[in-house]
C-alpha positions in Angstrom: 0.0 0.0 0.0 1.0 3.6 -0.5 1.7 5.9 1.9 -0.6 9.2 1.8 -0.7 12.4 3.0 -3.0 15.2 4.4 -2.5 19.0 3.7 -3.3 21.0 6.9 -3.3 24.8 6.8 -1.9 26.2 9.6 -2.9 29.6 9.8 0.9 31.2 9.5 2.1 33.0 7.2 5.0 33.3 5.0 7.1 36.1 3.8 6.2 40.0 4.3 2.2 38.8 3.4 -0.2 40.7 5.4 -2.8 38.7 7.3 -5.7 40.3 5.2 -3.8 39.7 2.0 -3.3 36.7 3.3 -7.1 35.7 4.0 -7.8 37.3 0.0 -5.7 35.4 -1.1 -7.1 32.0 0.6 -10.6 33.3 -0.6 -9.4 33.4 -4.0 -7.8 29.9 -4.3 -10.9 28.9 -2.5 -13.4 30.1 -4.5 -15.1 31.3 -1.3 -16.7 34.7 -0.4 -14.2 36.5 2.0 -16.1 36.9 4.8 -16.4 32.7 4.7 -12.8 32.6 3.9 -12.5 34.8 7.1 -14.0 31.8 9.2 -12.2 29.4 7.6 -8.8 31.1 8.1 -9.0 31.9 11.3 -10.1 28.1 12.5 -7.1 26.7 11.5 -5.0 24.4 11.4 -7.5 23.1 10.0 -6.9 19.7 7.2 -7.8 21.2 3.6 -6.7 17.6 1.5 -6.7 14.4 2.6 -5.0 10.9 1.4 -3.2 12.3 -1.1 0.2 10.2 -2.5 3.8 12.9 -2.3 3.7 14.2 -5.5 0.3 15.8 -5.6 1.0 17.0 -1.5 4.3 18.5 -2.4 2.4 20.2 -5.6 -0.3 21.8 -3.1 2.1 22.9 -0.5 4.3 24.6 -3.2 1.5 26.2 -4.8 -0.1 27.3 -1.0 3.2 28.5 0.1 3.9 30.7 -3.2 0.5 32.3 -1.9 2.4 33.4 1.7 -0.1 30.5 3.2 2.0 27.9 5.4 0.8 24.4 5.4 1.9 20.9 6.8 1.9 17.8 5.2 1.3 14.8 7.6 1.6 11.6 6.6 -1.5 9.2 7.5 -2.5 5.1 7.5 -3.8 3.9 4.4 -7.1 1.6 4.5 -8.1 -0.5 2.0 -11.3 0.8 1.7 -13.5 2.3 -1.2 -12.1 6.0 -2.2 -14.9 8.5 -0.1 -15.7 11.4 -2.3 -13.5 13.8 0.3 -14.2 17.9 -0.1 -10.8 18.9 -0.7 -8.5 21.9 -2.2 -7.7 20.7 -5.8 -7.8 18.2 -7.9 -5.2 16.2 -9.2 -5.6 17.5 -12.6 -6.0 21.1 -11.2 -2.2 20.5 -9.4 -0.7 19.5 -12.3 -2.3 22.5 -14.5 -1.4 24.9 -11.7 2.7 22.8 -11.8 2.9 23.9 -15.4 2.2 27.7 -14.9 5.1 27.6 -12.3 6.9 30.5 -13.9 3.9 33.2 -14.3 2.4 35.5 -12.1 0.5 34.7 -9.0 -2.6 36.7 -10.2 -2.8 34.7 -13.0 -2.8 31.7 -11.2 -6.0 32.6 -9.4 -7.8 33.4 -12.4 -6.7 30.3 -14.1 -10.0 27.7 -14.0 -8.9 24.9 -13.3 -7.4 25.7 -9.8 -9.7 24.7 -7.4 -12.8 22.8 -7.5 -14.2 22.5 -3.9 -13.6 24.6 -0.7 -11.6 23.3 2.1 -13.0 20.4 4.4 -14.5 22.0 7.3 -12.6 22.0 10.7 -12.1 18.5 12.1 -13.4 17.3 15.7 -9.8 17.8 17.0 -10.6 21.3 16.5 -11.2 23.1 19.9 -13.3 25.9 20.8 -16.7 26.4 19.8 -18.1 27.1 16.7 -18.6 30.7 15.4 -19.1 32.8 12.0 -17.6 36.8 11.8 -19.5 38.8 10.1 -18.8 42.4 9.2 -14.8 42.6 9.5 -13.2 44.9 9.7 -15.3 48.2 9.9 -18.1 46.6 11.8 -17.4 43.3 12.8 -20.2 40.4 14.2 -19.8 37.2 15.6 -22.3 34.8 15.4 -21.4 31.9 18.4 -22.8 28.5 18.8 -23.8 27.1 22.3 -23.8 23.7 22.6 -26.8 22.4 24.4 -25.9 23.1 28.5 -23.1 25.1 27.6 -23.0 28.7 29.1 -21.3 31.9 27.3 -20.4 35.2 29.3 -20.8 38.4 27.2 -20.1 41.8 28.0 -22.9 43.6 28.7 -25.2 45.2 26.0 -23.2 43.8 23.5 -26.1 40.6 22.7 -27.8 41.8 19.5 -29.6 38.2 18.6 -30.0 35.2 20.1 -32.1 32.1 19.6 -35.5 31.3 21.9 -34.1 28.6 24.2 -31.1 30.9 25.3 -31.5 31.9 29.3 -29.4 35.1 30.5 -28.8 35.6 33.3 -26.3 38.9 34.9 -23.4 38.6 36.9 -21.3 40.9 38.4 -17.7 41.3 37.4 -14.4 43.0 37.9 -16.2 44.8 40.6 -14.3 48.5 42.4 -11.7 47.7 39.5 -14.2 48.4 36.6 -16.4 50.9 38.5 -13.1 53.0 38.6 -13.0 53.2 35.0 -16.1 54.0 34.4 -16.8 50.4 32.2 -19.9 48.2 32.9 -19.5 45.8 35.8 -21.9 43.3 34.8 -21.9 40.7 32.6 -24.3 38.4 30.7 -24.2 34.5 30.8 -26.3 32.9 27.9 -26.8 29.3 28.6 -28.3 27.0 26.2 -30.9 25.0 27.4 -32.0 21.6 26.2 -30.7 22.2 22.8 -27.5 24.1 20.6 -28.2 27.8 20.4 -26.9 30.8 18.9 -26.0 34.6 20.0 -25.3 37.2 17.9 -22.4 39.5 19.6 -22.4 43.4 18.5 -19.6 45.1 19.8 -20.3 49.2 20.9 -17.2 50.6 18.8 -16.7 50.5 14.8 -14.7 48.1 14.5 -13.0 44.8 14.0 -13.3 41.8 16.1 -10.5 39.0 16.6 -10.8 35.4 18.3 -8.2 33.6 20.3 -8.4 30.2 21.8 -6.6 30.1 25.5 -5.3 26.7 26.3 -4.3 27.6 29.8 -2.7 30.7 28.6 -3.1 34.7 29.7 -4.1 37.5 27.5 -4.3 41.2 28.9 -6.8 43.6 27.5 -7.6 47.5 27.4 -10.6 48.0 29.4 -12.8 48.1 26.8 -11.9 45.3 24.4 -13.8 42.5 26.1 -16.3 41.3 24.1 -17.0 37.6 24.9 -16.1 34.0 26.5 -16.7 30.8 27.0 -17.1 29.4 30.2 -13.6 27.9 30.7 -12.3 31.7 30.7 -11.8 33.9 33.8 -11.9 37.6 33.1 -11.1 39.4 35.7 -9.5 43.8 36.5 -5.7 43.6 37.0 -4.1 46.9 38.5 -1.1 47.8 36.2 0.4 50.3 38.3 -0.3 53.9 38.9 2.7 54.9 36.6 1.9 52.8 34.3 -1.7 53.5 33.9 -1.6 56.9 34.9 1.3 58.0 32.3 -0.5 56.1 29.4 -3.3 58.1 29.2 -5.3 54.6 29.2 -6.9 52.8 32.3 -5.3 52.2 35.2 -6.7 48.8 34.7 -6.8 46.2 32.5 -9.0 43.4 31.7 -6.7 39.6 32.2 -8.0 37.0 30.5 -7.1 33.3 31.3 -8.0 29.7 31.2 -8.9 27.0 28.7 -11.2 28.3 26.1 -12.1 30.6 23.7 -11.9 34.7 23.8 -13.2 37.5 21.5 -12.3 40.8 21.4 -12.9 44.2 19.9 -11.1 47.6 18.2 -11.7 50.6 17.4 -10.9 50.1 13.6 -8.5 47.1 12.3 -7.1 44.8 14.6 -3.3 43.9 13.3 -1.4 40.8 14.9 2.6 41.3 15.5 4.9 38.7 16.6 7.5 39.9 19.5 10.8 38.3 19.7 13.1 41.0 21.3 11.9 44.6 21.7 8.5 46.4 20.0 7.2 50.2 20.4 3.2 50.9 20.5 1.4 54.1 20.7 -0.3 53.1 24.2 -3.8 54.6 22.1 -3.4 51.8 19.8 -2.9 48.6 22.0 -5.7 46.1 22.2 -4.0 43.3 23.7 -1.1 41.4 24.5 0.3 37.4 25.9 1.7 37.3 29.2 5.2 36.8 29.4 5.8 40.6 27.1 7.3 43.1 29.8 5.9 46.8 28.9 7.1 50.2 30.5 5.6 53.6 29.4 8.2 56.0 27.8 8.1 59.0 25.7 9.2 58.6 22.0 12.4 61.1 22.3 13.2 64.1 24.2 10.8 66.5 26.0 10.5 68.6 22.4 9.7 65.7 20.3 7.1 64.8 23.6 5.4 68.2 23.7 5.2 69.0 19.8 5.5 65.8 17.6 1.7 64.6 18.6 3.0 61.3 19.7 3.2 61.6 23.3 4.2 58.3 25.1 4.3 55.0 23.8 4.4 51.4 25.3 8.0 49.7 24.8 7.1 45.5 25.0 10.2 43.5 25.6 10.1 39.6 25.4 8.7 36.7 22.9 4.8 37.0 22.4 1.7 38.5 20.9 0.6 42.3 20.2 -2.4 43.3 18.8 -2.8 46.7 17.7 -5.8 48.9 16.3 -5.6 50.5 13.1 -7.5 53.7 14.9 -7.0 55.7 18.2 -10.8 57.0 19.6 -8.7 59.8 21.3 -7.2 61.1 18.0 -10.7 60.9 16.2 -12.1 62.9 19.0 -9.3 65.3 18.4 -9.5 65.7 14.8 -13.5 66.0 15.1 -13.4 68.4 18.1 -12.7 71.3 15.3 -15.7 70.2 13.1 -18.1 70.7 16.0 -21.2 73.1 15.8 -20.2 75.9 18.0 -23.2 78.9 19.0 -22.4 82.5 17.7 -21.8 84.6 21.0 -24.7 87.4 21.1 
């Protein structure tokens, strides 16, 4: 018998590709709408091919990897069994016509027809977390989660916009002096799905984008007002960061810490960017949504006390260590700014 393979996706990238050129691209080799695409990305790894012999995996991952998409090929046990009719990326024809066009240019690639024929298999049951579809990305983003039956799903307050019949709510308190202080909501909502799967629809307050994680007993700090939703394995809870710290910022004194096994949304004003940290990384502290534990942050100013009074920049958050930053594309304290001046002011008489 001969070995075979499957393709997984794992959600990396490759090269200088940015993560939403990165998710058209995917759309495009798919044949999928983007926001689908979206869903698809972001639940990976995820297996996109199965039992396939070398030649035709090594064809897929070249052709993925030209895209900036990373992938894995894992070998698996062949059964001697009749070939199932398997939803997968391309067809072996499809590799081969996509081999011989090697040497042109990626954009006519994608247009070519015969790429491929089928969208990618949907996430397997290794896949944790629950399931969900985004909706709206990235100016106003949605997020449409599924509740299996007994299940229970904490959401920030007011932020429930739909929700099936058999959903119970009930309010909690949370975070308690810690988010009176800053002025945020101190309850939340728990939406439990009784006797049967259910769904909520999630509506964040700001215009904005809206990013998922999956904790597996791992720690992700927040801005006060990026919370957007749970599962029930997560503990979200106020963390004091320090009067300098919070104080200097110009942001909370607080911030939101996030932790356990499960899975985590959370919101932006604007586009939410993902950067990798490996040694040292500067942030406007306006722009930080989120970070892993285990990045060390102080609060500077971005040169001397001229550049500090007259450049607009102010002070900025300097992360040291190996982890995660996410960053918003917009700062609500520069849009209030820049609108302040269009404002209807009364003549004085």
């Amino acid at each position: 018998m001969n070995q075979t393979y499957n393709i997984t996706l794992t959600g990396e990238l490759i090269g200088e590709i940015e993560r939403s050129d990165a998710i058209a691209v995917f759309a495009k080799l798919f044949k999928l709408p983007l926001d689908k695409a979206h869903d698809f990305f972001h639940k990976a790894p995820l297996v996109v091919k199965k039992s396939v012999d070398g030649d035709t995996a090594n064809k897929i991952q070249q052709i993925l990897e030209k895209s900036g998409l990373h992938c894995e090929i894992n070998p698996v046990e062949v059964v001697e069994t009749e070939q199932s009719t398997q939803v997968g990326v391309m067809s072996e024809s499809a590799v081969d016509a996509q081999d011989e066009q090697s040497g042109q240019e990626r954009e006519e690639m994608l247009d070519s027809e015969s790429e491929m024929t089928t969208e990618p298999e949907q996430p397997s049951a290794s896949f944790k977390g629950l399931k969900f579809e985004m909706a709206g990305q990235p100016d106003y983003g949605f997020v449409t989660v599924h509740v299996p039956a007994g299940e229970m799903l904490k959401v920030e307050a007011s932020a429930m916009a739909t929700m099936d019949t058999n959903m119970q709510m009930k309010t909690k308190m949370r975070g308690g002096l810690g988010r009176m202080v800053t002025g945020e909501n101190i309850f939340v909502n728990e939406f439990t799905a009784a006797n049967m799967e259910g769904e909520v629809g999630i509506a964040p307050g700001a215009p904005g984008d809206l990013c998922h994680q999956y904790l597996d007993n791992e720690t992700i700090y927040l801005q006060n007002s990026a919370f957007v939703a749970c599962s029930s394995g997560i503990e979200v809870e106020s963390k004091w960061q320090g009067l300098v710290k919070g104080f200097f910022s110009g942001e909370s004194l607080f911030l939101i810490r996030a932790q356990g096994k499960g899975d985590l949304w959370f919101n932006s004003y604007g586009a939410i960017i993902e950067i990798d940290v490996n040694d040292d990384y500067v942030v406007d502290t306006g722009n930080i949504v989120g970070f892993t534990d285990g990045l060390e942050y102080q609060i500077t100013k971005v040169g001397g006390y001229k550049s500090f009074f007259f450049s607009g920049e102010g002070l900025v958050c300097r992360f040291s260590g190996k982890g995660k930053v996410w960053i918003q594309t917009r700062s609500s304290a520069a849009f209030v700014g820049w609108a302040h001046w269009f404002r209807p002011v009364k003549s004085k008489g």
